[in-house]
Structure formats: C-alpha cells, structure tokens
C-alpha positions as CSV (number, residue, x, y, z in Angstrom):
1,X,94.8,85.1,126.7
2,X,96.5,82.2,124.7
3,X,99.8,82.6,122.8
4,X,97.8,81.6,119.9
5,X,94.6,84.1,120.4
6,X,97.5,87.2,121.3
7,X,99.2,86.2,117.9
8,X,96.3,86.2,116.0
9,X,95.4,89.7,117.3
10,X,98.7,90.9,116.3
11,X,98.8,89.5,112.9
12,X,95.6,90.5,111.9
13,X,95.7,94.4,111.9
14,X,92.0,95.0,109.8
15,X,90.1,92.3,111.4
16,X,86.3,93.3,111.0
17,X,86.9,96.2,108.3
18,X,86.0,97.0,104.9
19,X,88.0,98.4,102.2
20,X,87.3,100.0,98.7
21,X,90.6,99.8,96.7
22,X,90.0,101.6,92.8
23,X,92.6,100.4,90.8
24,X,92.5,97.0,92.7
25,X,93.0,94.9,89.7
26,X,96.7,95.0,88.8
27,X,100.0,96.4,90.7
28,X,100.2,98.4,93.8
29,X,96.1,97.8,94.4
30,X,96.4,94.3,93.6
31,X,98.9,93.7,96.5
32,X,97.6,95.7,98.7
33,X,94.2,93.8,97.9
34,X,96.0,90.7,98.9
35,X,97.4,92.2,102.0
36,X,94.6,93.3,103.2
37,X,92.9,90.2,103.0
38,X,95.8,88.4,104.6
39,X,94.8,90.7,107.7
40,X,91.0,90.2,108.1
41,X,89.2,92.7,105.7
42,X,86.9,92.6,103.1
43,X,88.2,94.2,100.0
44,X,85.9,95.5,96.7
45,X,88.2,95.9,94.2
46,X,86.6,98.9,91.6
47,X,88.4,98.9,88.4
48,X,88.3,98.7,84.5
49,X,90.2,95.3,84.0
50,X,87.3,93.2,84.2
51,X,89.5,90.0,83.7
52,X,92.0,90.7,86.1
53,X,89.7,91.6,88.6
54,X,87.2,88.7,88.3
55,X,90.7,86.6,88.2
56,X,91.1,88.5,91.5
57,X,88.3,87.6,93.1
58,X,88.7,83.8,92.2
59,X,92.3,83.4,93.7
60,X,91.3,84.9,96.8
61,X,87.7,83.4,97.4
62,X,84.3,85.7,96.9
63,X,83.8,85.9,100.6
64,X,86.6,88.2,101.0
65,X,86.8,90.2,98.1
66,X,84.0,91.5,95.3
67,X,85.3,93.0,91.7
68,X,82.9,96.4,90.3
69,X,83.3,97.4,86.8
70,X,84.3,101.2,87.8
71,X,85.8,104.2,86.0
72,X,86.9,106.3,88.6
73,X,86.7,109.5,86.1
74,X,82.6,108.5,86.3
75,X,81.0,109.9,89.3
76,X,78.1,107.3,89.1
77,X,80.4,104.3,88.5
78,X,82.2,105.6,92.2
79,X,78.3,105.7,93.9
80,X,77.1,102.7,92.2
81,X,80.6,100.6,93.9
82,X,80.4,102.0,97.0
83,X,77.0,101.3,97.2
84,X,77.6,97.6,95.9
85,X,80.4,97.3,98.6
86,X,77.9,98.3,101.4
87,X,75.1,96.0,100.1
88,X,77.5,93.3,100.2
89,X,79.7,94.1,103.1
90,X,77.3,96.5,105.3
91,X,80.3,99.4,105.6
92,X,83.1,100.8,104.7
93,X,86.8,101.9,106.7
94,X,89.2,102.0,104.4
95,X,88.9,103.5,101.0
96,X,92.1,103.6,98.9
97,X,92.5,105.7,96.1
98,X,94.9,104.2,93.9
99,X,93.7,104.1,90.5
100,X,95.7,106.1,88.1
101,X,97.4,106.7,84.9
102,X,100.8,107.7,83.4
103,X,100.1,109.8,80.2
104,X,103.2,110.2,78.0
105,X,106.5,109.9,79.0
106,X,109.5,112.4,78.7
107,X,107.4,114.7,76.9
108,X,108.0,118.7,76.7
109,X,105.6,121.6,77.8
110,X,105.6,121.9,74.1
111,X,103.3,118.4,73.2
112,X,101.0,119.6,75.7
113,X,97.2,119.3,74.2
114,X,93.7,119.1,75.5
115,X,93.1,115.6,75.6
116,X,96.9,114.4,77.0
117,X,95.9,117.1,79.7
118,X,92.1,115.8,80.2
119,X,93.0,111.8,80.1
120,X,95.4,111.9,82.7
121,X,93.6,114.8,85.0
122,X,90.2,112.5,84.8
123,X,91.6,109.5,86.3
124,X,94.1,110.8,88.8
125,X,92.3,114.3,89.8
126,X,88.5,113.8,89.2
127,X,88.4,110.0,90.3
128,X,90.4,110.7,92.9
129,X,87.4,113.6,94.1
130,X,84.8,111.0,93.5
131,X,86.5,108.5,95.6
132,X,87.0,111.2,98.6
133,X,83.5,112.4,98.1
134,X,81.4,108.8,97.9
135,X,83.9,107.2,100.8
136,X,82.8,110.9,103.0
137,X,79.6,110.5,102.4
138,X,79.3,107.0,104.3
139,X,81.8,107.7,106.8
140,X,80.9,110.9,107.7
141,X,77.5,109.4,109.6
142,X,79.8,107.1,111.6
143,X,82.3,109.4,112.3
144,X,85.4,107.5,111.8
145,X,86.9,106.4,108.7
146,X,90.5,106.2,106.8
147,X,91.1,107.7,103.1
148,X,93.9,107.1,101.1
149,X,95.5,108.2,98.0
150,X,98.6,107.0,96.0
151,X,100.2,110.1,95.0
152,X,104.5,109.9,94.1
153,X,107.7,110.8,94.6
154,X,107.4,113.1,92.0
155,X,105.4,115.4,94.8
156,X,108.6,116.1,96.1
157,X,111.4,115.7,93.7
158,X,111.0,117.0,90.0
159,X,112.3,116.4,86.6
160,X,112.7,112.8,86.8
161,X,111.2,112.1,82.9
162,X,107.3,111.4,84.8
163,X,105.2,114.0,82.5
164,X,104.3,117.1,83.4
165,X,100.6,116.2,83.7
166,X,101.3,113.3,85.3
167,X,103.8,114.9,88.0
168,X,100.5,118.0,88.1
169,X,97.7,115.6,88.5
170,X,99.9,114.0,91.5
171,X,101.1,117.2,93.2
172,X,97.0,117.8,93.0
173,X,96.0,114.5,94.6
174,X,98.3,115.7,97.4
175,X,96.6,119.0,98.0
176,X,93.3,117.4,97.8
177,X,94.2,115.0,100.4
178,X,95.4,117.0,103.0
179,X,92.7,119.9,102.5
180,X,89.5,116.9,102.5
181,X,91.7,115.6,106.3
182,X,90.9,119.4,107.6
183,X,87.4,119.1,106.5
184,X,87.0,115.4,107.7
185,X,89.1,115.7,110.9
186,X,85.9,116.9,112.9
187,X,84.4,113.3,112.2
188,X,87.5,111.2,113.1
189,X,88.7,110.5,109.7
190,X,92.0,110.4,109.2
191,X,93.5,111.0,105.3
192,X,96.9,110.7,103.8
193,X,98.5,109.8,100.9
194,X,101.3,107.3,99.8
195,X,104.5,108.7,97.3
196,X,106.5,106.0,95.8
197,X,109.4,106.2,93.9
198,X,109.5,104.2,90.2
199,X,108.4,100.4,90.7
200,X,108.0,98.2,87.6
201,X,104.1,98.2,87.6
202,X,102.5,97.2,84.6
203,X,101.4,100.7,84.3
204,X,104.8,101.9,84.4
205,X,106.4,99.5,81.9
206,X,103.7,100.2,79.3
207,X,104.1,103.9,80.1
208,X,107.9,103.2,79.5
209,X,108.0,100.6,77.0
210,X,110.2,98.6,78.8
211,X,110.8,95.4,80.2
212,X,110.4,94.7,83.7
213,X,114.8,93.4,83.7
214,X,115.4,96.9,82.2
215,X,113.3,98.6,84.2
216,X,114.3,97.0,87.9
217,X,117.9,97.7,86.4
218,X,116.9,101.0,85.6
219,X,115.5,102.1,88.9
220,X,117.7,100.3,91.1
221,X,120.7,101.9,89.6
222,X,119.2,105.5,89.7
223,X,117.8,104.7,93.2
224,X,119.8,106.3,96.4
225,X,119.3,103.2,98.2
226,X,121.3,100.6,97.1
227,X,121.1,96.7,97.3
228,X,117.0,96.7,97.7
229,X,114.5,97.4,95.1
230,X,111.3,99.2,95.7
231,X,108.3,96.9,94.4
232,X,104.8,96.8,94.9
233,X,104.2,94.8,98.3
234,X,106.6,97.6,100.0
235,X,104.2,99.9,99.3
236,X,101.4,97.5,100.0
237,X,103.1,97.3,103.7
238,X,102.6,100.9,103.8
239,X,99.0,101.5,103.0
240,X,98.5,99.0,105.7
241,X,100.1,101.1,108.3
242,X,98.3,104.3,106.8
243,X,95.0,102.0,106.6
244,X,95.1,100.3,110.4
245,X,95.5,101.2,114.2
246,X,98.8,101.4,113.9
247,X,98.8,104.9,112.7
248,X,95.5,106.2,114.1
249,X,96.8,109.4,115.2
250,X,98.2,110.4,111.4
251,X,96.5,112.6,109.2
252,X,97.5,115.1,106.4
253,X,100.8,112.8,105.8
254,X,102.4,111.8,102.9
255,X,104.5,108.7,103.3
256,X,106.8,108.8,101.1
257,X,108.7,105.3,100.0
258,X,111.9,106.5,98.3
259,X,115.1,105.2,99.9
260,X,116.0,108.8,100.3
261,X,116.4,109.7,96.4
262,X,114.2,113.3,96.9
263,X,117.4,114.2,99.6
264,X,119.3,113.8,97.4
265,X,121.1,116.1,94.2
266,X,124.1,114.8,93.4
267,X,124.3,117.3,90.1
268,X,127.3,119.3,91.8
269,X,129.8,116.2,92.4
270,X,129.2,114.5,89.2
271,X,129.7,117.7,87.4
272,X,132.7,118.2,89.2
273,X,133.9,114.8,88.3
274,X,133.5,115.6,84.8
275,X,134.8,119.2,84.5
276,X,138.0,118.6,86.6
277,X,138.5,115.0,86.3
C-alpha cells in the first residue's frame, strides 16, 4: 500500500455510504452535510428550506448530494425521501435526525397552550419517530445500519431559559433513541444521539432574537469552557464519529458536546460571593 492510497483510506471515514440528514438545509445538518461529503458519502438532504437546500445541492455538486422537500412531522414526506434517496443512491447507512425546532423562549409553565405544545412535539418527537421508523425499515433487511438524533444539553442540565417543550420534546428524543438501539441491536444497528450546548444556529438566533456577536458573547461567557466556542462543525465532527467505524461498538450513547457546563453549579460560590462579600 502507498502512502497516498493509506492516507486516503484514513481520510475518508464514509467512503461507499449513504446518508439521510432531515434538517440538512441550514446549521448543524448543513455542516454535517458538508462533512460528510468531504469523507466519501452521498448525502439527501430532507428539509423545508427549499432554497437553501437546492443552494445546497449546487455548492456541493448533484452527484453527491440530492435536496427532498420533507416535513419531518409528515409520515409520507419521511417514506416518500427515503424512498427518493434509495432510487437515487441504492441504500441507506446513516440516517441523521436532526431536524428540529425551538418554540418560545423563556416562557413559564403558565403560557403553555395546545398548539406551542403540538408545534414543537411534531417536529422534534413525531418526525423524529418517522425518521427512526422509515431508516428501520430499510436497514432492518441488511442488518446493519447507524441512526442518529440531535437531542441537547438540556437532556442533562435544566433551567437554562430553552422552553419547557422544547427541553420535553428533547429529553423524549433521548428515550426514544436508546429504547429503538434495544429493539434494533439484534440487526446490527447501532443508535445514539448528539447533546450540544447553545451554538448560534440560525434557529437559535431567531428563537432568541439575537445577533450572532451577542449570541457567541453570550454563550461563550456562560460556557464552562473558556477560550473556545462551540459552533456547528464541532458538532458536525461528532456525528461523524457516531456515523463511521470509528465508533462501531457504540450504541444507546448520548455524546454530549458541552465543555463540561452540565458538571457544573456554581450557584453556591456566587451566592456566597454576594451574601458575604
């Protein structure tokens, strides 16, 4: 073996496979859409921003990557692209459920309604189902297969201003993924899911109403780990490792990316500080 050939082994970690990525358009699944790429698959990105999808697909060339109008909350828009990513691609490794929404910010138990409640649980909870079920259904027959979900930090750590239905519909995503890697274990597919702490997505700055220079400022000062800011191609790096060989014996794992800031709870020395300065 060359130098060459053993370095292009190496630097390709998903040569030959296919990936579904919902949410592909913009943010974390836009990276990881890129990153992918960069190491050998062929990515369909399923989302509802038609133009940044198609936009997508023309920066990175149509024999890599496909865009499918799909709302994730829609069980026959989940078939339908998993279908259309077969037909074009002939399988499918790697699904990555990553499409989601914020609902309403800093919001009480008290502006709770039925539609806050269903918008957010029908994107993040339901598509997230139909994205487990459809990728199953192919994998199951070829017994092997990797599932993935972007859940948060908020799985771990609480009352950090993300809503209560959001922080819900996430904790959800997380039981649903390690219960589906019990059922699916017997057909060698592994499932896990992906917590990160605040990044300035554009979902999160809309959610916010903030600028991307107050935001990064924002969650780099209430980080734990200072003098590096999360952003989206860290977590892009670690769908990757959740997605290829290199983690083929992980299962039922949530990988959180936090810089350590759910160890931490730093309530008792700053209110000592203050109390008994």
């Amino acid at each position: 073996m060359t130098t060459s050939s053993f370095q292009s082994q190496i630097g390709k970690k998903l040569e030959g496979k296919v990936a579904f990525i919902s949410g592909g358009a913009s943010g974390i699944g836009a990276a990881t859409t890129r990153l992918f790429v960069q190491h050998g698959a062929k990515v369909t990105i399923a989302d509802i921003q038609d133009d940044l999808g198609n936009s997508l697909v023309q920066e990175i060339g149509t024999e890599h990557v496909m865009f499918v109008h799909c709302n994730v909350a829609i069980e026959s828009d989940v078939q339908n692209a998993v279908d259309a990513a077969i037909a074009k691609f002939g399988k499918l490794d790697i699904m990555f459920s990553n499409a989601g929404v914020l609902g309403k910010v800093f919001s009480s138990i008290l502006d709770v309604d039925y539609a806050t409640i269903k918008d957010v649980l029908d994107v993040n909870v339901i598509g997230a189902f139909f994205c487990a079920k459809h990728a199953a259904r192919v994998m199951i027959p070829n017994k092997k297969g990797v599932i993935l979900f972007t859940a948060s930090a908020s799985t771990v750590v609480y009352g950090t201003g993300i809503s209560h239905t959001s922080t819900s519909s996430k904790g959800a995503v997380l039981s649903l993924s390690k219960n589906v890697g019990i059922e699916l274990g017997k057909y060698g597919i592994r499932v896990n899911c992906i917590s990160p702490y605040c990044i300035s997505t554009p979902l999160m700055l809309n959610g916010f109403g903030i600028d991307k220079i107050k935001a990064d400022k924002w969650f780099e000062e209430a980080g734990n780990l200072k003098g590096v800011l999360l952003d989206e191609q860290d977590v892009a790096n670690g769908v990757l490792y959740l997605a290829s060989d290199d983690s083929k014996y992980v299962s039922g794992h949530n990988l959180i990316l936090d810089g350590g800031f759910s160890t931490t709870n730093v309530a008792l020395t700053e209110t000592y500080k203050k109390l008994f300065p």
